[in-house]
C-alpha positions, 0 to 999 in steps of 0.5 A, a space after each residue: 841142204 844147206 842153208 843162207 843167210 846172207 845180209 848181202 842178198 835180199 830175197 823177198 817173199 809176197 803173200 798175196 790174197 786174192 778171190 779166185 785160183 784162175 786170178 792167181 794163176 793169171 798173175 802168177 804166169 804174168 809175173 813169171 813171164 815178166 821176169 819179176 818172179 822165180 817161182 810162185 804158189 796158189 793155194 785155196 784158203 778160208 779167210 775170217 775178218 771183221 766187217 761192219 761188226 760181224 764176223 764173216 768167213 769166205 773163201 779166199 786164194 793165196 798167192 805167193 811170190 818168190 823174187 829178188 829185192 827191188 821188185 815190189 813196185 812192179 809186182 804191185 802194179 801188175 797185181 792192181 791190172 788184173 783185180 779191182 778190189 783190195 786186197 793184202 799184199 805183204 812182204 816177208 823177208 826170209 832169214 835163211 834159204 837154201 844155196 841152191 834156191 838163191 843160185 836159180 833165183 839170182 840167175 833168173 831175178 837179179 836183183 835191181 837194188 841192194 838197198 832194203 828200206 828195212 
């Protein structure tokens, strides 16, 4: 396969934390079903951070979120809906990704702006 980099398209990652897998299998088909996302993944994971001065581990939930530029302030919002507690939302800016996944993506998510504030 080949891959795409190509500065006049924008797609954007959103690695998303969340508490449980049914949260983000609502926010994900929510996503989906709004047209703010191609695809998304949710997988199980441990998280370890500092509170209070203690080093804690629990389990957390990964969502990732597979769009076009110009869709982060949707996404945010419809994350903020569902949950009630902070959490991370970052955004990644691939590289280079596959002519075939670009097509899908531009076909299903077309992107609302070319302007990146990167």
């Amino acid at each position: 396969m080949k891959a795409v980099a190509n500065r006049l398209w924008h797609m954007k990652l959103y690695y998303v934390t969340l508490n449980t897998l049914e949260e983000a299998r609502q926010i994900g088909r929510i996503l989906l079903e709004k047209q703010l996302a191609v695809c998304v993944n949710w997988f199980p994971i441990t998280c370890a951070y500092r509170w209070q001065g203690e080093i804690v581990e629990e389990p957390e939930v990964v969502l990732v979120v597979k769009t076009s530029v110009g869709y982060q302030a949707d996404i945010e919002k419809e994350i903020r809906q569902h949950i009630t507690y902070t959490n991370f939302i970052g955004e990644l800016s691939p590289t280079s990704v596959n002519q075939g996944f670009l097509d899908w993506l531009k076909a299903e998510v077309p992107p609302q702006s070319l302007q990146v504030n990167s």
